[in-house]
C-alpha positions, 0 to 999 in steps of 0.5 A: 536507522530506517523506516518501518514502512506499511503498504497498504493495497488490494491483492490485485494490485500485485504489480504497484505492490512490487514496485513500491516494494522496490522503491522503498526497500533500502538496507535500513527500511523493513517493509510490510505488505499485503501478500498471499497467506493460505494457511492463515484464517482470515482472523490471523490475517487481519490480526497480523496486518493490524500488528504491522500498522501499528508498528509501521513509522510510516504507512504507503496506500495504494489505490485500485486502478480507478483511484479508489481504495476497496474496503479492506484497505479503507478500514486499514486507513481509518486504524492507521490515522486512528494510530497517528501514523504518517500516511502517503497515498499512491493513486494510480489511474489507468489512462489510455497514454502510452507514457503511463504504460511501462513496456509490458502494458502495466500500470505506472505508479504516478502520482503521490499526495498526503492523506488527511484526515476528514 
């Protein structure tokens, strides 16, 4: 049986959202993720993604573009170690190298470390 995998990012990271998605999506894995939700209040959202957290076997964190997480996504860490779940950041930094670059001119996820805890 698979993972039940969390990702963790902001809404403008669409494009590391979608390849994560892919390169952790298998048969057996059910994979959670931040998505649009219009017809939801902001407590409905919050409410459900907490749900996710907790459930998750693992949790994916993916930073903004300058290596640092927004305050959602902070907050969302602090439950998930709160919650013991194993937690693996992907940081993505933009840099001016072209092999950073896929051949649209998006953003590569490149490196991955464990989280810690303070």
């Amino acid at each position: 049986m698979g993972d039940r995998i969390c990702i963790l990012a902001s809404l403008s990271q669409r494009t590391d959202i979608e390849e994560a998605v892919k390169y952790y999506r298998t048969p057996d894995n059910i994979i959670d993720y931040p998505k649009e939700q219009y017809n939801k209040t902001l407590f409905e959202i919050d409410y459900d993604f907490i749900c996710k957290i907790a459930s998750a076997d693992r949790i994916i964190a993916i930073s903004k573009d300058d290596g640092t997480f927004g305050e959602s996504v902070t907050y969302e860490l602090a439950l998930a170690t709160y919650f013991g779940k194993p937690i693996e950041t992907i940081v993505t930094v933009k840099e001016k190298v072209a092999e950073n670059f896929d051949g649209n001119g998006n953003n590569k996820l490149k490196i991955s470390e464990k989280f810690t805890e303070p």
